[in-house]
N, C-alpha and C positions, 0 to 999 in steps of 0.2 A: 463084549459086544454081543446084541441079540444077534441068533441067526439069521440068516435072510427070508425064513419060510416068515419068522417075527415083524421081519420089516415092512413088507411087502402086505401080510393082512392088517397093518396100520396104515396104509398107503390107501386099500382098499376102504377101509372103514372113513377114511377123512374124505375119502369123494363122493362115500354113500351116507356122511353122519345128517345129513339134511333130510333123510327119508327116516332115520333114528331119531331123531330129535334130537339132535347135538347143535349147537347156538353157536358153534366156530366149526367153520372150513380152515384145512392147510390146504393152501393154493401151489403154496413155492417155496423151496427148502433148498439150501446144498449139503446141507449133512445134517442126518437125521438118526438118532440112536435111542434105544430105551433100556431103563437102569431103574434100580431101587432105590428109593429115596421114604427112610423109614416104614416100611411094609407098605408104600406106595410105590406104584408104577408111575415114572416123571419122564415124559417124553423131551430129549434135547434137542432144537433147534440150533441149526447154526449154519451162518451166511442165506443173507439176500432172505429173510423169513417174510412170511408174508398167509397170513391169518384173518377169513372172511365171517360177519355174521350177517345178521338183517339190519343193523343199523351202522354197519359200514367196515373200513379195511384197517387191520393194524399191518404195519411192519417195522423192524429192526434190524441189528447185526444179528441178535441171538437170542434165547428164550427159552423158559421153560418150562414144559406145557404139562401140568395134571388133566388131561384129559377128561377121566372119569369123575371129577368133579368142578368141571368148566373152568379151571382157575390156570392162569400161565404167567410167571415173572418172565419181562422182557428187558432188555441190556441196550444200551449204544443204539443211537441213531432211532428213536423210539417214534415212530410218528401213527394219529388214530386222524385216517378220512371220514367222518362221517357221509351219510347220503345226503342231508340237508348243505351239504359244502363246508362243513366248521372243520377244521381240523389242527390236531391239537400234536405240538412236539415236545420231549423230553429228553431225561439219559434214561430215564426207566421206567417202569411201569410195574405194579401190578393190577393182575385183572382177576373178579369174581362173579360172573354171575352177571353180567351187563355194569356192575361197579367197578369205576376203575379209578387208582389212585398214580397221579403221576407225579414223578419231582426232579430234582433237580432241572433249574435251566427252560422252564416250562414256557411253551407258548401258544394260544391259542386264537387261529387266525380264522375272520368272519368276512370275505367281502374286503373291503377297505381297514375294517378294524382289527389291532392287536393288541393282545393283552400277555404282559407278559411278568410271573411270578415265580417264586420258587418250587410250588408244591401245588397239585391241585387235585380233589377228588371229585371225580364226572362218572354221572347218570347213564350211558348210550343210548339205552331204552328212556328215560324221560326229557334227555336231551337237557339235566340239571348238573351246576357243577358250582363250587363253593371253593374259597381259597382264602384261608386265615393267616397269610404273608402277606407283608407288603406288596403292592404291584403296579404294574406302569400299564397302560392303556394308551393307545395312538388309535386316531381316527380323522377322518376328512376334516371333520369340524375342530379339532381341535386334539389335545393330550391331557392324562389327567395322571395325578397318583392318589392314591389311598392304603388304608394299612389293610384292609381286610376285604372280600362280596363274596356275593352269588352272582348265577344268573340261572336262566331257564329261557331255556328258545335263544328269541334275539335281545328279551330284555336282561339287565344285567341292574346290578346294583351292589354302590359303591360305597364302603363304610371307615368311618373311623379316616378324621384330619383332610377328607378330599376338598384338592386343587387340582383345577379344570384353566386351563391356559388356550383360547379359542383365538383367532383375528384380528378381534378387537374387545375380547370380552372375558375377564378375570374370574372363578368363582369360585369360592370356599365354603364349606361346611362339612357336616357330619354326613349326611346321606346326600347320596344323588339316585338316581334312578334314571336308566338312560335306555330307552330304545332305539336298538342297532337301524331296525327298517325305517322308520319313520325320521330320524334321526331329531330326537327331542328328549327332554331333561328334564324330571321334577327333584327340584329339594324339600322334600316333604317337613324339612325340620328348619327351617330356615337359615340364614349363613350369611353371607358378606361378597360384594364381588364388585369389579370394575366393568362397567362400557362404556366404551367410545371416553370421554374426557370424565364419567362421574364416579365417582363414588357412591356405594350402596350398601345398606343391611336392609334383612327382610325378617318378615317369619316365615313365610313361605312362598318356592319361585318354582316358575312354569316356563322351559325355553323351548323354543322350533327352529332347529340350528341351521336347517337347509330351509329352500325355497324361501318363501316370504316368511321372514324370521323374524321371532316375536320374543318379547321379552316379558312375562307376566309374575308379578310379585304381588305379594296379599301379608295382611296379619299385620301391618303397622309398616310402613317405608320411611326408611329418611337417605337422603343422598345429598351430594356438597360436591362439587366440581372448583376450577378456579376460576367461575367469576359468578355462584349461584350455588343456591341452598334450596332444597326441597324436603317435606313430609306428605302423606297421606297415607289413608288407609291400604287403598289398591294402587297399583301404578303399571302400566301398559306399556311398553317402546316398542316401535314399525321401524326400525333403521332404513332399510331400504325405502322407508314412503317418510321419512325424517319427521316421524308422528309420534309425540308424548301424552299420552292421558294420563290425567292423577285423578282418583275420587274418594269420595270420605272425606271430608274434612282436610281439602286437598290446598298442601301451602308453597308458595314460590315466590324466591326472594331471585332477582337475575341482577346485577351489577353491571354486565357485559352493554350496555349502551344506554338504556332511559332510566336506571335503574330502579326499577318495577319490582314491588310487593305486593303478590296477590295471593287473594284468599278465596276459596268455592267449595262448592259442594263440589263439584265436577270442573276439571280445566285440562286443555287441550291446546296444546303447541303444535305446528308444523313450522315449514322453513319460515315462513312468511305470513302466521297469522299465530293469534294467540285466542283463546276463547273461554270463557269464565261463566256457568250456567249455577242458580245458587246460592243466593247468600254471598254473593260477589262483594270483594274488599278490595281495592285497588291503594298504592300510596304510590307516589313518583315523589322527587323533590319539591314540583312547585305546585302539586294540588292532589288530593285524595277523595276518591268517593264511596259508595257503597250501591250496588242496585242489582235487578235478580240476572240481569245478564251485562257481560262486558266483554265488547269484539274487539281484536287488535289487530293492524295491518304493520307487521312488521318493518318491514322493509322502506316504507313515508314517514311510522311512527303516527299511525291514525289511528284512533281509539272511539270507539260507541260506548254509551251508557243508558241501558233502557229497562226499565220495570221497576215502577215507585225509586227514580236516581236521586241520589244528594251528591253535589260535588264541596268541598273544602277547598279551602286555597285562603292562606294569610289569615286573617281575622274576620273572614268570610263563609256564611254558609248559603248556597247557593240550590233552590228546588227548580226542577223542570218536567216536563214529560219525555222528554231524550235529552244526552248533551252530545254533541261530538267534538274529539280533542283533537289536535294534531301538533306534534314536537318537530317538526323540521325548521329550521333554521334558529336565529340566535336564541328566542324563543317558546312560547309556547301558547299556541292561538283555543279559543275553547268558546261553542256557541250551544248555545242554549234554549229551547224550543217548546210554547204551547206551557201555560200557567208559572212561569219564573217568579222566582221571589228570593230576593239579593236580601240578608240578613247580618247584623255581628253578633256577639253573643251580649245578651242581655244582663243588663245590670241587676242590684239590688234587689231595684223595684220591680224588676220582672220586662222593662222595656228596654226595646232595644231600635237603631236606627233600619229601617227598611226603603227596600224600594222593589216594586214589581211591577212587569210587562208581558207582553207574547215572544218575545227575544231577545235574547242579551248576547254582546258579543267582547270577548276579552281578550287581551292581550296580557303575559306574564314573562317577564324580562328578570336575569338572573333571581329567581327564584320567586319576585316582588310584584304585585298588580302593577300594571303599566296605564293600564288604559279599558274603560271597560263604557260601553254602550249597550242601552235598553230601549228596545223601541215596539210600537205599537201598545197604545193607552196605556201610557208610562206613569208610576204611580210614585212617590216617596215620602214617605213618614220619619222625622227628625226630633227627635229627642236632646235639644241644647241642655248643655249643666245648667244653665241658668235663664228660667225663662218658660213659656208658651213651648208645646209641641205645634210643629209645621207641618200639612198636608196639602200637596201640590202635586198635579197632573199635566201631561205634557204628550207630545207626541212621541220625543224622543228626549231619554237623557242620557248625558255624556258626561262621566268622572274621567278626572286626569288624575294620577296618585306622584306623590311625593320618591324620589333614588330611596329615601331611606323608609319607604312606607306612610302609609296615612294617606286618608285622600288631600290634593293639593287645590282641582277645582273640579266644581258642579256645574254642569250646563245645561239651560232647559231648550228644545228645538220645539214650536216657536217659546214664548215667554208665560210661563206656569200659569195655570190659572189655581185658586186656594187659598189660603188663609193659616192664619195662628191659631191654634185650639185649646182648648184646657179642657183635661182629658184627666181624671181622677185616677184610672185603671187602664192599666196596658192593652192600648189593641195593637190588631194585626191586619197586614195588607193582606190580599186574597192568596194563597198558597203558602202561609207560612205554617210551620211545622218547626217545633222542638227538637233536630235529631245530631244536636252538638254530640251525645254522649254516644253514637255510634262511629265518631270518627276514629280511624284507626290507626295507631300508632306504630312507629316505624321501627326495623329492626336497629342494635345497637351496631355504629356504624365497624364493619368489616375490613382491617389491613389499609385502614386509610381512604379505599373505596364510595366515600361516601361526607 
């Protein structure tokens, strides 16, 4: 054992090593000895140890301090406070020079979050720290594992197999990137995950776990829930404001009640409207359109169709300056508004039966035209297999259709004025347009769904 003149100007030296320039205080010891340890001086610590720099407090059971080259192995109950509040526990440590290597049993706690691994090597002075083991992570928003990270400061980042298990929200991939402060989450390489009822892969996602918490994915989406199917480029989710945007070539198949297939550049769902801007493609059972916008009111089952609209429905193509639909009851009611032009698809010869007005109004019963009126200077052009074309004007006209399809009867309100024609070369009532070949075809039917 050194003598006590020994110990004593070590006692001295650790409460003056700060005016030295020595990077560690001993604050608190219960036994303290110094011994040769290969033509080194190795100061023993032991009980209650407790070791100060500028970037915060170690303490343990025991330790063993090289002094004169800043470096000290520490034992049992190993804990490092940082000043920023991070602080990290083990069974050991060693330290160099502001490098410190911890392992066994390691944990390192931030605020609400923990992380915890076998082995980890920390920065004190840059506040970095890297852990090539497996490790578990717990935080407000959620738990995560992964095989290997870093971090730096409060951002951390998570590698190799990570699963993030959050409230209501699943996520897989290879990287994460998570900031402790702001509490948010990029997968830079994209991955696979669950929210709320869907299913998802991306190429790349963007989350804001706290306050108004947002869901941003990019690089190609596709998602599938149990009663709907989606793609697009980009995709958005507001949980808390029950908001979905999809854009890019943005696709949605929903089964869950009118079952709707639509198509936009841009489409946006909340609880109780749906909204389609874009290159708009709509299909439902009993009729399909296309136009540059298409509004939904959920909850009635009300639908708008506006900019250059065509609607489909049976062996009908229908042109207007708006349409508005609505699906409530047995039914499906749909009017039509400002240059209408009622169509089927043309024959051979290139002609085909029409009729057009300033408003048309329809009824479509299991799946089938019911009933459809046109009114204001009501026009109809008829093409029989055999015989004279007919053109006849009216104020109002009124078809009744056949349970099994086809029209049943024609009514003119008053009694047509017109004639028989012979007509060499197909014409066209006022608003008619060519745009069979943009009707759009329906998904292959899903689990019976359809």
């Amino acid at each position: 054992m050194a003598p006590l003149s020994r110990i004593l100007s070590i006692l001295f030296f650790a409460a003056g090593c700060a005016a030295a320039g020595q990077s560690l205080q001993l604050k608190k010891v219960r036994k303290m000895t110094v011994e040769q340890f290969g033509g080194r001086n190795v100061t023993k610590l032991r009980g209650d140890v407790q070791l100060s720099g500028a970037d915060g407090v170690f303490t343990c059971d025991s330790a063993d301090w090289f002094r004169n080259e800043n470096r000290f192995f520490a034992y049992s109950n190993v804990r490092f406070s940082g000043r920023d509040g991070m602080v990290v526990r083990s069974r050991t440590l060693e330290y160099l020079n502001g490098e410190s290597y911890f392992s066994g049993g390691v944990t390192v706690t931030e605020g609400d979050q923990t992380l915890r691994t076998s082995s980890l090597r920390y920065s004190t002075k840059g506040r970095k720290g890297s852990f090539s083991q497996p490790a578990e992570v717990h935080t407000k928003d959620g738990d995560l594992t992964c095989r290997r990270g870093s971090f730096e400061g409060d951002t951390y980042r998570f590698l190799g197999d990570v699963r993030w298990v959050g409230a209501d929200q699943k996520l897989f991939g290879e990287q994460m990137d998570y900031a402790a402060t702001s509490r948010s989450a990029v997968l830079p390489k994209g991955g696979s995950g669950t929210f709320e009822k869907d299913s998802v892969v991306f190429g790349h996602g963007q989350f804001a776990l706290s306050g108004a918490r947002t869901i941003d994915l990019s690089g190609g989406v596709q998602g599938w829930g149990e009663t709907r199917w989606f793609s697009s480029t980009r995709f958005r989710r507001e949980p808390e404001a029950d908001r979905t945007e999809w854009s890019g070539n943005a696709k949605l198949a929903d089964w869950e009640k009118d079952s709707t297939e639509v198509t936009a550049d841009i489409l946006v769902t909340t609880k109780d409207s749906i909204n389609a801007r874009g290159n708009a493609s709509v299909a439902m059972p009993s009729w399909s359109g296309r136009a540059e916008r298409w509004r939904g009111h959920r909850s009635d089952s009300a639908y708008v169709l506006e900019g250059n609209p065509v609607v489909w429905s049976q062996d009908y193509q229908i042109l207007a300056k708006q349409f508005f639909m609505n699906q409530r009851g047995p039914g499906d009611s749909m009017w039509a508004y400002e240059g209408v032009h009622l169509g089927e698809v043309a024959d051979s010869s290139g002609r085909c039966n029409q009729m057009a007005a300033e408003a048309l109004r329809a009824r479509i019963r299991d799946r089938r035209m019911q009933r459809m009126d046109l009114e204001t200077n009501a026009q109809a052009l008829f093409y029989p297999k055999d015989g004279p074309a007919s053109r006849m004007k009216s104020a109002r006209i009124e078809l009744w259709f056949k349970p099994e399809g086809g029209v049943d009867e024609v009514r003119f309100y008053p009694n047509p004025s017109g004639s028989a024609v012979n007509e060499s070369e197909p014409s066209f009532l006022p608003g008619y347009a060519d745009r069979w070949g943009e009707r759009p075809s329906r998904t292959d039917a899903m689990s019976g769904r359809k």
